[in-house]
C-alpha positions in Angstrom: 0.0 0.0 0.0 1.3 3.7 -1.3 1.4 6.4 1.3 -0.2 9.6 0.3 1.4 11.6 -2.2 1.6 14.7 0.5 3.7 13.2 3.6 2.0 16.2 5.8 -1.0 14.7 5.0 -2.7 11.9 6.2 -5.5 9.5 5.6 -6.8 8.6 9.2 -8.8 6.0 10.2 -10.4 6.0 13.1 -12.2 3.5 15.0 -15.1 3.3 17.6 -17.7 1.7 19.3 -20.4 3.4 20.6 -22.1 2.8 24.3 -25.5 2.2 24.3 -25.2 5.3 27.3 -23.1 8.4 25.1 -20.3 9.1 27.0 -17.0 11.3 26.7 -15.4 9.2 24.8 -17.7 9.7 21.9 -16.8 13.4 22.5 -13.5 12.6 21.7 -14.0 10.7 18.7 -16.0 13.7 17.2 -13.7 16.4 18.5 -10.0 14.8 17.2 -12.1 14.0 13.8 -12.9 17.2 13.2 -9.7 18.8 14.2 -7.6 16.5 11.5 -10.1 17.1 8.9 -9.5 21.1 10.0 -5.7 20.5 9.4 -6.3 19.2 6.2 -6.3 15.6 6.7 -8.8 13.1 5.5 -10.4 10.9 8.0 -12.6 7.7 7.4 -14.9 6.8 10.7 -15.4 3.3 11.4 -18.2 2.8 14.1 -20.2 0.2 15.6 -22.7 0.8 18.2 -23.9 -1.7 21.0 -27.2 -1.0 21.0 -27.3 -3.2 17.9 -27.2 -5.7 20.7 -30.8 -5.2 21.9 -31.8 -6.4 17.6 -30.0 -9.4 17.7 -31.3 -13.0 17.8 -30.9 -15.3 20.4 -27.7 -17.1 18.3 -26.5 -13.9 18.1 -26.6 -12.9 21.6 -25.2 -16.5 22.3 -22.0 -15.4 19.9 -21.4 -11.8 21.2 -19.1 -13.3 24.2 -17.1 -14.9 21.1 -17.2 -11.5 18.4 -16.5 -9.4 21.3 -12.7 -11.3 21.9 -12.2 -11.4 18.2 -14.5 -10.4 15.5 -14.5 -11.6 11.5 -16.3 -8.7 10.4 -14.6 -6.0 11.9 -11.3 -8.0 10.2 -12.1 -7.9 6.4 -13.9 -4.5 7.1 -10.9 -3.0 8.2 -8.5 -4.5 5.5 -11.1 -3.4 2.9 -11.2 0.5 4.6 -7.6 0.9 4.2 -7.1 -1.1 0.7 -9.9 1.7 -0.3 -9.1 4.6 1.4 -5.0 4.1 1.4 -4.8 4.6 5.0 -1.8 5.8 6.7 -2.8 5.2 10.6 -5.4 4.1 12.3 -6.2 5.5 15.5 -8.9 3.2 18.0 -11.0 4.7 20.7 -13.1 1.8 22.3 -13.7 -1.6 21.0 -16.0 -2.7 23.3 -18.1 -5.3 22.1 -18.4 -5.6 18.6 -15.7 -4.3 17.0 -13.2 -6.1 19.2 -9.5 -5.9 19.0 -10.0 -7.7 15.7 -9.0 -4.5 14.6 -5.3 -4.6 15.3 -4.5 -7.5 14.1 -6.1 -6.5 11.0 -4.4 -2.8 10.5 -1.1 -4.5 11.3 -1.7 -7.0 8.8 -1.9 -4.5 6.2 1.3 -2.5 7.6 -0.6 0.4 8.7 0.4 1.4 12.5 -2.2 1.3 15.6 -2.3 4.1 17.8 -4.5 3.4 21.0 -6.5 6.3 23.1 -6.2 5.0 26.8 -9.7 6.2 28.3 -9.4 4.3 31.4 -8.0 1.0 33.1 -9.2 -1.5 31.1 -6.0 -3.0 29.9 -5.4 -3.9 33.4 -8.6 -4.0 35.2 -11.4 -5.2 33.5 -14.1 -3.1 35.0 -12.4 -0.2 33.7 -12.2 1.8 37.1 -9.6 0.0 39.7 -12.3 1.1 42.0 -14.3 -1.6 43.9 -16.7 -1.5 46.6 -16.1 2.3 47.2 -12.1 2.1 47.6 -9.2 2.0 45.0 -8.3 -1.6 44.4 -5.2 -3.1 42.4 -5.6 -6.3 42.9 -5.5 -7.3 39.7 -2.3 -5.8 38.7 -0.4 -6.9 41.7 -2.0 -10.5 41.3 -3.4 -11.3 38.3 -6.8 -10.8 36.5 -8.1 -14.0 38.7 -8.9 -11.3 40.9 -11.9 -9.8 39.3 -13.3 -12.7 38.5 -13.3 -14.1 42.0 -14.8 -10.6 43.2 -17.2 -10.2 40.4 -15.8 -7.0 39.7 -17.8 -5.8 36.1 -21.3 -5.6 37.1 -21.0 -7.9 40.1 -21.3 -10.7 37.1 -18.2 -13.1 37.8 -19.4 -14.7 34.0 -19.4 -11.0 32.4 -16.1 -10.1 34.2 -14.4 -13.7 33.2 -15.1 -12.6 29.3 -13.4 -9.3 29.9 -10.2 -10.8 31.9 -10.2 -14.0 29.2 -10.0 -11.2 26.5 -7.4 -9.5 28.0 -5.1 -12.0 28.9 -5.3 -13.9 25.2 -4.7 -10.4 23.4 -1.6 -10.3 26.0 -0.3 -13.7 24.9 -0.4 -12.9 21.5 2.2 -9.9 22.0 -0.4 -7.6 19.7 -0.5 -5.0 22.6 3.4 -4.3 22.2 3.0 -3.7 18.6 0.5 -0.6 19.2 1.0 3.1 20.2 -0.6 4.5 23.2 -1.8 7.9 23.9 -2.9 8.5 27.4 -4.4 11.4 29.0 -2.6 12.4 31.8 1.1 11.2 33.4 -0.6 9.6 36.0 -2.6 7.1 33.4 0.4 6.3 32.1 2.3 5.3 34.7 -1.0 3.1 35.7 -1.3 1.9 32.3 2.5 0.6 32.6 1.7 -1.4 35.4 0.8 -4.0 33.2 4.7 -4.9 32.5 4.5 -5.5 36.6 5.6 -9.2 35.6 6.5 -9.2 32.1 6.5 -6.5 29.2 3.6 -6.6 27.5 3.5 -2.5 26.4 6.9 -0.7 25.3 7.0 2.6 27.4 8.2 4.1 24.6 5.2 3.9 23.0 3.2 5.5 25.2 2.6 9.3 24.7 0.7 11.8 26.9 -1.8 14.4 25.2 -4.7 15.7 26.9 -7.9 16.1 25.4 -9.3 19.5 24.3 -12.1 21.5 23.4 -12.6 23.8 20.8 -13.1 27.6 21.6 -13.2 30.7 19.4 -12.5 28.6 16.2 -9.1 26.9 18.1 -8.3 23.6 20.1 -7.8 24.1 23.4 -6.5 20.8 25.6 -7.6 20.1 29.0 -6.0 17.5 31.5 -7.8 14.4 32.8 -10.4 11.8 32.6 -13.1 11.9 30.0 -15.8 10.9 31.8 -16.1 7.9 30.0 -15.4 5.4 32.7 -18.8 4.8 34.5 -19.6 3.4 30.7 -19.8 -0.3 31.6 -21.1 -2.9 29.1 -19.8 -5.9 27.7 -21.7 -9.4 26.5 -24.1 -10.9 28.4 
């Protein structure tokens, strides 16, 4: 795949899937969207939204636990976007449930680099928040994702929070999260986000970058430090 002809110019792809409950995240998505476009860059949006859950069959529903750790669909729609569109990077938000980190594999297939937004801690705690019942808890990254599981931790459902922690840990084995690039929010996300090399490295600090998010005012960007407000958005496959 050719780059495009104007190296100052990009074609971005980015990727994300919607909460049934909007959240800050979605903010985000349309903000950094329309701040490339207004540099001059062309962006593709690639969305999915889970309230496409509520339409689904019963086999359907009885597959989401399996599409949500690794989805076909999302795979040859990605490879197609960027054959199409001659995509330079592609840039993920969330993937949470049915576009899956299918993604990754799929944009790294085709030679085009990942670059992950961090919005919270659900690399390394599967509810999201490393907050349980109403104190900060890091269990799972000083013992292992077993953890949540035993304590129910995602929706007090110890079957909804094994699918997260099984996702997590085979996307670990595979080594695809030390092939992506990171951009986290604030210092203090990073350094939590790096926890995850506690026992082994899975994530290369060195791609890990800090940038706020912003707003727009007057016509400009302007960024702002911290959390989103994304993180009390909590679904996954039931």
């Amino acid at each position: 795949m050719e780059p495009t002809s104007n190296p100052t110019r990009q074609n971005v792809l980015i990727v994300h899937n919607y909460y049934q409950i909007p959240g800050g995240e979605d903010t985000v998505v349309k903000n950094e969207k329309k701040l490339l476009e207004d540099n001059g860059h062309k962006v593709i949006l690639y969305t999915r939204d889970n309230s496409e859950i509520k339409k689904m069959n019963l086999f359907g529903k009885l597959l989401l636990p399996i599409i949500s750790v690794y989805n076909p669909r999302t795979s040859r729609e990605i490879k197609r976007i960027i054959r199409e569109h001659q995509i330079d990077i592609v840039h993920v938000h969330n993937t949470i449930n049915l576009i899956s980190p299918s993604v990754y594999y799929a944009a790294l297939s085709c030679g085009v680099p990942v670059v992950k937004t961090v919005h919270n801690f659900r690399l390394i705690c599967p509810a999201g928040l490393l907050y349980r019942e109403g104190h900060v808890c890091e269990e799972c990254v000083r013992k292992g994702l077993r953890c949540a599981v035993r304590h129910g931790c995602y929706r007090n459902s110890r079957a909804q929070t094994l699918i997260l922690a099984a996702n997590l840990l085979l996307h670990r084995a595979t080594g695809i999260y030390g092939r992506l690039h990171y951009i986290c929010l604030t210092d203090f996300n990073r350094d939590k986000l790096l926890t995850i090399n506690n026992r082994r490295k899975i994530i290369d600090p060195l791609r890990v970058f800090v940038k706020p998010n912003f707003t727009f005012f007057d016509g400009g960007a302007v960024s702002r430090a911290g959390s989103d407000g994304e993180g009390s958005n909590q679904e996954v496959a039931t």
